[in-house]
C-alpha positions, 0 to 999 in steps of 0.5 A: 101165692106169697111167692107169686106175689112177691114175683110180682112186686120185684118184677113190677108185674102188676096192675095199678096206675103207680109203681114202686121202687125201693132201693138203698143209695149205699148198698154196702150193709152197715148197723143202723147205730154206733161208731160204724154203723150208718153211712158214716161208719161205711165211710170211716171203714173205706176211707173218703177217697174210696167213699166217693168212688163208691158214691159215684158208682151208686149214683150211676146204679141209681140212674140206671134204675130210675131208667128202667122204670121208663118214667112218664112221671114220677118222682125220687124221694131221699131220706139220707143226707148222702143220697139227697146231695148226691142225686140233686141236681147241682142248681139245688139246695144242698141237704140239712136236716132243718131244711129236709124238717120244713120241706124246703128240699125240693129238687129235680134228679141229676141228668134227669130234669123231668123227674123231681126229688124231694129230701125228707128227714130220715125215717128215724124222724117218723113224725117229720118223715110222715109229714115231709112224705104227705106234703110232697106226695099227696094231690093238693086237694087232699093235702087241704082236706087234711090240714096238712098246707 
């Protein structure tokens, strides 16, 4: 059952009226800490140059992948610095952490106008993080129900 299930999930074959994708800007591993660890540790390891060689090719894998999904609506949600600037469209603030903390990044996807992005504070940030993600994904009506305009 667990194997039928997560079948399901990775093919995105089930029945519900939203779906999920979760992905990694950069896909190369890295420790989460320390002085090589994080994006910044992959682009000390590679090199600028390199760095944004490998940022362009995950944007194309990104943009692939948002295609698959055949959107009708939808949204990206970016909590890394890279990914938010990388993804935004160019007429859209450019990534800062005080700014993704108040919720001011909000944005539309690179060559892909109809679908928004939003940048929240990273996920080591739990309670900003939470906050950001309620504001930008949950309906308005619950937003005010909860206190959370």
């Amino acid at each position: 059952m667990n194997d039928r299930r997560k079948n399901q999930l990775w093919n995105i074959d089930y029945d519900t009226p939203f779906q999920i994708g979760l992905t990694v800007f950069i896909s190369m591993p890295s420790a989460a800490s320390g002085k090589w660890g994080g994006v910044a540790g992959i682009q000390r390891l590679i090199g600028a140059r390199a760095f944004r060689k490998l940022e362009r090719e995950e944007t194309q894998r990104i943009h692939d992948l948002v295609n698959s999904f055949k959107l009708k609506s939808g949204a990206i949600v970016a909590f890394q610095k890279n990914a938010w600037n990388a993804l935004r469209s160019e007429k859209d603030r450019k990534y800062s952490i005080d700014l993704a903390k108040k919720g001011m990044l909000k944005g539309t996807f690179n060559e892909m106008a109809k679908i928004p992005i939003y940048g929240v504070p990273p996920t080591r940030l739990v309670g900003p993080c939470r906050d950001r993600l309620k504001t930008f994904l949950m309906p308005e009506d619950l937003q005010t129900e909860n206190n959370l305009e």
